[in-house]
PDB file of N, CA, C and O in Angstrom:
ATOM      1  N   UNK A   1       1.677   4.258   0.752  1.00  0.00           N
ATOM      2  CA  UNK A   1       1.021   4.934  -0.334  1.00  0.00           C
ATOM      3  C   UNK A   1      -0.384   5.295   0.147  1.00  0.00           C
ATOM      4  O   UNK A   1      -0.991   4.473   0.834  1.00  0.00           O
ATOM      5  N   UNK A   2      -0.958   6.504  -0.174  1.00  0.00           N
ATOM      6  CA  UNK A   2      -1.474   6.797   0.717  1.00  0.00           C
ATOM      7  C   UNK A   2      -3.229   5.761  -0.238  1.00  0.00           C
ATOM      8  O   UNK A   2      -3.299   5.340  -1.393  1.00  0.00           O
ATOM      9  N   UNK A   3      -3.930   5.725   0.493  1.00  0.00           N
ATOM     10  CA  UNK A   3      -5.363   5.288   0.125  1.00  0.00           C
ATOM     11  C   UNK A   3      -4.970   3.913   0.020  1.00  0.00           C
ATOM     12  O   UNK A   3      -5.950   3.198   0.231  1.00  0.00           O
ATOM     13  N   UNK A   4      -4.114   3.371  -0.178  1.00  0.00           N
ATOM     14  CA  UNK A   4      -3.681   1.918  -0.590  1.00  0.00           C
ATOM     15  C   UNK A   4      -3.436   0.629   0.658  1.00  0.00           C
ATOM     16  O   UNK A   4      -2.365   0.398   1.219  1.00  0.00           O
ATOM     17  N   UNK A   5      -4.410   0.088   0.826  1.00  0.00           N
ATOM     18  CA  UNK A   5      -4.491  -0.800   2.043  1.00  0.00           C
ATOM     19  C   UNK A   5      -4.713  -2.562   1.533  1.00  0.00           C
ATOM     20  O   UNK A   5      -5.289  -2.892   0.496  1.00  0.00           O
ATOM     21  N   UNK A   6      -4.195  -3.379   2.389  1.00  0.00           N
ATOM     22  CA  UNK A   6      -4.193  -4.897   2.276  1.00  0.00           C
ATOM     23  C   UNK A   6      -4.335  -5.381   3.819  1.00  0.00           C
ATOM     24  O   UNK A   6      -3.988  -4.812   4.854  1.00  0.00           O
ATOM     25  N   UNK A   7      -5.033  -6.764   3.586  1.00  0.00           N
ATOM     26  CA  UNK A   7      -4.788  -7.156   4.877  1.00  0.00           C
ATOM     27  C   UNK A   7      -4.839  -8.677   4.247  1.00  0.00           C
ATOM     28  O   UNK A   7      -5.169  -9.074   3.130  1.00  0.00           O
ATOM     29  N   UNK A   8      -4.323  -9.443   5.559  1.00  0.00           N
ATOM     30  CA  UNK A   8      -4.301 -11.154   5.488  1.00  0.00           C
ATOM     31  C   UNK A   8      -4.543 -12.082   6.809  1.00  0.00           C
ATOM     32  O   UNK A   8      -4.981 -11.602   7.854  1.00  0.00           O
ATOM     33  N   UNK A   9      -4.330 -12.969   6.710  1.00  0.00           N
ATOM     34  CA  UNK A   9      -4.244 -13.709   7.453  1.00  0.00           C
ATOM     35  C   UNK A   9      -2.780 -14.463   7.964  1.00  0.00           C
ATOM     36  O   UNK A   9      -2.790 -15.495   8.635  1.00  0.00           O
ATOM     37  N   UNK A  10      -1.889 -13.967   7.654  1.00  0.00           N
ATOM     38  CA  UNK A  10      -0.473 -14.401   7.427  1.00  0.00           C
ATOM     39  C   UNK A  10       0.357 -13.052   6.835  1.00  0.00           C
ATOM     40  O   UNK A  10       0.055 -12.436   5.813  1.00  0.00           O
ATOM     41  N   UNK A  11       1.384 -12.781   7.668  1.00  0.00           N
ATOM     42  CA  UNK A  11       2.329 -11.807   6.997  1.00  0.00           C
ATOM     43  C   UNK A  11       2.530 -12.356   5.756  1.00  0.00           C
ATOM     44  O   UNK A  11       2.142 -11.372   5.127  1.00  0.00           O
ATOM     45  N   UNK A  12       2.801 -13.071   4.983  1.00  0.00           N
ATOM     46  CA  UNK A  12       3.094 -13.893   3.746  1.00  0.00           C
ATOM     47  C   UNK A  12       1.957 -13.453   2.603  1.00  0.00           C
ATOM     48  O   UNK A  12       2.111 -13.318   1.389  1.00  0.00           O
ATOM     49  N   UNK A  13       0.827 -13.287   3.379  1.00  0.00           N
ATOM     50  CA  UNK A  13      -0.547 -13.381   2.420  1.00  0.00           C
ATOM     51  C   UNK A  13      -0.678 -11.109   2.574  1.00  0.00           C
ATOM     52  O   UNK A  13      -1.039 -10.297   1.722  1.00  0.00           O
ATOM     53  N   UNK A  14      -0.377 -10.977   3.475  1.00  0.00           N
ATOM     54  CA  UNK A  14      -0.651  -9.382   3.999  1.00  0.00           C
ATOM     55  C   UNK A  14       0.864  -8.999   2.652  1.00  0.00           C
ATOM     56  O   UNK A  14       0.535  -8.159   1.814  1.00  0.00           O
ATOM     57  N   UNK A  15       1.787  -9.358   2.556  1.00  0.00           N
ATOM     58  CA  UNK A  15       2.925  -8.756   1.484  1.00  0.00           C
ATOM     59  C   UNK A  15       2.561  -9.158   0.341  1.00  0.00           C
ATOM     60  O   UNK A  15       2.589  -8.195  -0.425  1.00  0.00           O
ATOM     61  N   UNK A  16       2.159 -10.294  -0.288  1.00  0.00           N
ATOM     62  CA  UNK A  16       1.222 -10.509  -1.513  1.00  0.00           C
ATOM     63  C   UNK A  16       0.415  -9.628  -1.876  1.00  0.00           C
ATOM     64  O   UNK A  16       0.634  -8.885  -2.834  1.00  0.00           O
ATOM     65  N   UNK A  17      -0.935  -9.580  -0.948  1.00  0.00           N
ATOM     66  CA  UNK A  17      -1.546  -8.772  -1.325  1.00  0.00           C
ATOM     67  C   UNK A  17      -1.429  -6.999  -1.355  1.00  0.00           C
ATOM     68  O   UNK A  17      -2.033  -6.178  -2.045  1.00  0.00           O
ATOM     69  N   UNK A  18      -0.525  -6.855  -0.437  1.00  0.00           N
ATOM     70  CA  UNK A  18       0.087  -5.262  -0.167  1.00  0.00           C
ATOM     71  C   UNK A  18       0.728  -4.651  -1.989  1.00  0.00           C
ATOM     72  O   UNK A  18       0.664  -3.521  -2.473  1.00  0.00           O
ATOM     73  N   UNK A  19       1.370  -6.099  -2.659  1.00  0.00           N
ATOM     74  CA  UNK A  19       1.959  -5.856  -3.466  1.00  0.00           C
ATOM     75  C   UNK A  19       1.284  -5.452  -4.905  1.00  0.00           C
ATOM     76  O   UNK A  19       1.704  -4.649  -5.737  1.00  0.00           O
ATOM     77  N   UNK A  20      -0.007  -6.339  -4.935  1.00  0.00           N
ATOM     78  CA  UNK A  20      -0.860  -6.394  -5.862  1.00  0.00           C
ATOM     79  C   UNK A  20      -1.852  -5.104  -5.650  1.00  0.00           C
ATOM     80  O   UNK A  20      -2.506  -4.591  -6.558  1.00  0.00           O
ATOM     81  N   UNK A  21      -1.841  -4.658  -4.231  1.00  0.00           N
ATOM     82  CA  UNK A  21      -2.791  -3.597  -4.296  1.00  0.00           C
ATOM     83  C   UNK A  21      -1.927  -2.126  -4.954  1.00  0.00           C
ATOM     84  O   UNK A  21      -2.507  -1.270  -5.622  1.00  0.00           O
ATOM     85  N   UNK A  22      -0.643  -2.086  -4.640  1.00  0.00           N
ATOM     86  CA  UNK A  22       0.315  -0.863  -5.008  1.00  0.00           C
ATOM     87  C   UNK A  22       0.409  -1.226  -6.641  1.00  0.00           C
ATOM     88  O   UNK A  22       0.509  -0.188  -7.295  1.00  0.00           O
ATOM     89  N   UNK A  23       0.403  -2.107  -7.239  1.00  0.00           N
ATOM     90  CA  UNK A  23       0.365  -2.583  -8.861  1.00  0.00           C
ATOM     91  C   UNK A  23      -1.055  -1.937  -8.923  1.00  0.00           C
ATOM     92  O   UNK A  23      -0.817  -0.895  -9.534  1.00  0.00           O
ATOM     93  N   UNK A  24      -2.189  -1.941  -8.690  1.00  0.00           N
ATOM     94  CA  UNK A  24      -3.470  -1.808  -8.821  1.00  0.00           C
ATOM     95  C   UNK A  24      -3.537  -0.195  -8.648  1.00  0.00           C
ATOM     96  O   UNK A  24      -3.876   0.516  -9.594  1.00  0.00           O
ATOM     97  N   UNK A  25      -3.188   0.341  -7.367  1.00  0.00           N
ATOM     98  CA  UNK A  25      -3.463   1.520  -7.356  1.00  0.00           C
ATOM     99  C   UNK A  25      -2.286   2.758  -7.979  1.00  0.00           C
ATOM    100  O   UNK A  25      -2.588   3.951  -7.931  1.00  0.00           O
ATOM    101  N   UNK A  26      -1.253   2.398  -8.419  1.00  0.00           N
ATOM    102  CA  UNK A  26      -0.019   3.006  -9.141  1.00  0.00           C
ATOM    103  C   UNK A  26      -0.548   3.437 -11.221  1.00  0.00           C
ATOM    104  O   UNK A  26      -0.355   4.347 -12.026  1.00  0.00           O
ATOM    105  N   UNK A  27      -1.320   1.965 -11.178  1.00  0.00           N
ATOM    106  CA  UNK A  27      -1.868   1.908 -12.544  1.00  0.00           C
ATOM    107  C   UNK A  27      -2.969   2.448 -12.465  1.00  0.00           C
ATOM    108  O   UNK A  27      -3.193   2.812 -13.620  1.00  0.00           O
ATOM    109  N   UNK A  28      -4.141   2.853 -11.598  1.00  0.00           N
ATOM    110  CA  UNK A  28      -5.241   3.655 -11.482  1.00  0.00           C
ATOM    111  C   UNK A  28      -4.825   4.824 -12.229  1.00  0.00           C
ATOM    112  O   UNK A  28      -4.908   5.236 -13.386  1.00  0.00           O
ATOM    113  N   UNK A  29      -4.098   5.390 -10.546  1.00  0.00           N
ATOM    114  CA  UNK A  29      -2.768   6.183 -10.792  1.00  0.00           C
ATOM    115  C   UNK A  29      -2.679   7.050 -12.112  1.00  0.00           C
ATOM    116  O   UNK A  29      -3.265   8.108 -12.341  1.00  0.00           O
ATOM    117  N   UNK A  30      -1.970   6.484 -12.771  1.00  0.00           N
ATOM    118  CA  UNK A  30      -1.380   6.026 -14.278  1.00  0.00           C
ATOM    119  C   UNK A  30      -3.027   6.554 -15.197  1.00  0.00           C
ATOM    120  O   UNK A  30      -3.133   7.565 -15.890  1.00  0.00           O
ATOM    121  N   UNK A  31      -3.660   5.967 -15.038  1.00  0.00           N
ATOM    122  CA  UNK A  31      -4.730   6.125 -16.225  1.00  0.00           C
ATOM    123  C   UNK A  31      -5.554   7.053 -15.748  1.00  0.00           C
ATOM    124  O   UNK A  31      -6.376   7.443 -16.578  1.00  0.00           O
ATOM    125  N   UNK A  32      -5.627   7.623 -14.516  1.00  0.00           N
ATOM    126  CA  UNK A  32      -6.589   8.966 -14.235  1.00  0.00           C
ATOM    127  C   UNK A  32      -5.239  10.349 -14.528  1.00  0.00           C
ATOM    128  O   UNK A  32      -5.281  11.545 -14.238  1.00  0.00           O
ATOM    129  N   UNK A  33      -4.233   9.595 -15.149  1.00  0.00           N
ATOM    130  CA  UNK A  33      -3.382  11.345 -15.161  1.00  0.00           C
ATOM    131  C   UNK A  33      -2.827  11.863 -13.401  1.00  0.00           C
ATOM    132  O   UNK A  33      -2.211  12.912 -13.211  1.00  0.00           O
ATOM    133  N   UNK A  34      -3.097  11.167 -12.598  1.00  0.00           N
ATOM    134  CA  UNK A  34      -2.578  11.981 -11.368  1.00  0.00           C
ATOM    135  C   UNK A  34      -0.814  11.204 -11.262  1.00  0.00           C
ATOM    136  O   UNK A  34      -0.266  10.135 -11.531  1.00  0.00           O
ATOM    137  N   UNK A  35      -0.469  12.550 -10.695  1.00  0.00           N
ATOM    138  CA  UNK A  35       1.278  12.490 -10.335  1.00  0.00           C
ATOM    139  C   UNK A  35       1.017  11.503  -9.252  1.00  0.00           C
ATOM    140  O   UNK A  35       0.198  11.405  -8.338  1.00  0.00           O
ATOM    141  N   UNK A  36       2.413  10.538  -9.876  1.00  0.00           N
ATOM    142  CA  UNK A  36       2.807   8.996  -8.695  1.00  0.00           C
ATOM    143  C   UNK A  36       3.950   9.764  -7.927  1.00  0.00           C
ATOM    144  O   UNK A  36       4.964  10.241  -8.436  1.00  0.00           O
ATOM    145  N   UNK A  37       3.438   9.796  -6.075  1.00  0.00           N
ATOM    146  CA  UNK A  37       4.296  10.089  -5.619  1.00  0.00           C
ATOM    147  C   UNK A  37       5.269   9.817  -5.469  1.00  0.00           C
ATOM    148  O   UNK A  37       5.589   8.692  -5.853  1.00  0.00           O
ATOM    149  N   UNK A  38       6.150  10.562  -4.919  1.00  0.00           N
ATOM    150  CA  UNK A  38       7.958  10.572  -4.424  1.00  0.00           C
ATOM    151  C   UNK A  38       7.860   9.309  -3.089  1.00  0.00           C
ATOM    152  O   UNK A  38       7.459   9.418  -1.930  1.00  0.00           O
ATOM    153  N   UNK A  39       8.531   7.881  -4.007  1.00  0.00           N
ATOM    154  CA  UNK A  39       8.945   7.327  -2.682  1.00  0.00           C
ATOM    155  C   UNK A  39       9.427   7.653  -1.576  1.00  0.00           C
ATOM    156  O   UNK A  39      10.218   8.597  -1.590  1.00  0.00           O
ATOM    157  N   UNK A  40       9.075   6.899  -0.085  1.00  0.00           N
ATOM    158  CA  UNK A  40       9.184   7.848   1.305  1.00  0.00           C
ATOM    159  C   UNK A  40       8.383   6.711   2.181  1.00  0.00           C
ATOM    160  O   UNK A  40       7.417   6.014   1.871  1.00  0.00           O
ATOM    161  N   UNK A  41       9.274   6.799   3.591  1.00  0.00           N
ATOM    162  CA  UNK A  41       8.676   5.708   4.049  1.00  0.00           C
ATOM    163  C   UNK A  41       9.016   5.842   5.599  1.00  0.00           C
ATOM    164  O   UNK A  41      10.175   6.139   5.889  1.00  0.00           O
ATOM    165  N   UNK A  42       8.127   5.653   6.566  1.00  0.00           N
ATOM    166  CA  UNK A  42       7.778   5.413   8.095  1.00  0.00           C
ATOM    167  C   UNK A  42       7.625   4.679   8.637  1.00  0.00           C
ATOM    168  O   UNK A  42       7.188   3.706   8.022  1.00  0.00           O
ATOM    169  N   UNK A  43       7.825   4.500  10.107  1.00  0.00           N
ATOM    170  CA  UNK A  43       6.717   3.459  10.772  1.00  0.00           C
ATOM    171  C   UNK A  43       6.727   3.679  12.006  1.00  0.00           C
ATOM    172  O   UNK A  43       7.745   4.154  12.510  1.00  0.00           O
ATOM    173  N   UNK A  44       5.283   3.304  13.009  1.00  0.00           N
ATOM    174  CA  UNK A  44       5.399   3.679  13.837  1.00  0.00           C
ATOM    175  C   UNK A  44       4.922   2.597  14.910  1.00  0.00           C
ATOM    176  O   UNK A  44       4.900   1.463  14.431  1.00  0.00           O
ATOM    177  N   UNK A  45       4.595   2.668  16.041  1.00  0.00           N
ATOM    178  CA  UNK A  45       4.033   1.321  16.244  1.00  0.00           C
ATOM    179  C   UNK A  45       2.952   1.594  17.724  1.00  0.00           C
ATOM    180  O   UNK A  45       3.219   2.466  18.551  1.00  0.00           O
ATOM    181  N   UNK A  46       2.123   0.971  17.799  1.00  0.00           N
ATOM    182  CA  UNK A  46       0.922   1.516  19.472  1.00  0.00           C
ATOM    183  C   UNK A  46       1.461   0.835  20.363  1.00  0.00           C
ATOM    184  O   UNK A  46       2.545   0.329  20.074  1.00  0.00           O
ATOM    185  N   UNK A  47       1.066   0.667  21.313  1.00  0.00           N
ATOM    186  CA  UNK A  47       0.593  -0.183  22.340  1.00  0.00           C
ATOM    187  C   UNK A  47      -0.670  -0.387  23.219  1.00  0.00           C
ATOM    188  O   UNK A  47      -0.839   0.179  24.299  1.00  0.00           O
ATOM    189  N   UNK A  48      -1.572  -1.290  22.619  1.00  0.00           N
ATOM    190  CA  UNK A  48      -2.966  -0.998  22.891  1.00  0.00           C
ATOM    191  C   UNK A  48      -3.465  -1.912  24.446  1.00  0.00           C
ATOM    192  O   UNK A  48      -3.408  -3.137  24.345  1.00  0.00           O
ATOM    193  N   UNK A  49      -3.819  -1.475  25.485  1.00  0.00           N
ATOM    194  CA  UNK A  49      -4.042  -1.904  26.527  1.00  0.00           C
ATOM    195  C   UNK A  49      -5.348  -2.638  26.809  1.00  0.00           C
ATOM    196  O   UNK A  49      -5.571  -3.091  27.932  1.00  0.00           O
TER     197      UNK A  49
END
């Protein structure tokens, strides 16, 4: 989602909070009137040297 970021210290704590931030920014969302996008989903991955 785009603008919508979490981080943790633990994958466990990074999906918690990932979850609460998409509740947070869906309901922004929601009360400024803007269209909730069309689920859709990627991934990609680096390799940093």
């Amino acid at each position: 989602m785009p603008g919508c970021i979490a981080t943790g210290h633990s994958m466990d704590q990074v999906r918690t909070r990932m979850l609460e931030a998409i509740e947070l920014h869906l309901s922004s969302m929601r009360l400024d009137g803007d269209p909730i996008p069309v689920p859709s989903s990627f991934a990609d991955m680096l390799e940093v040297a």
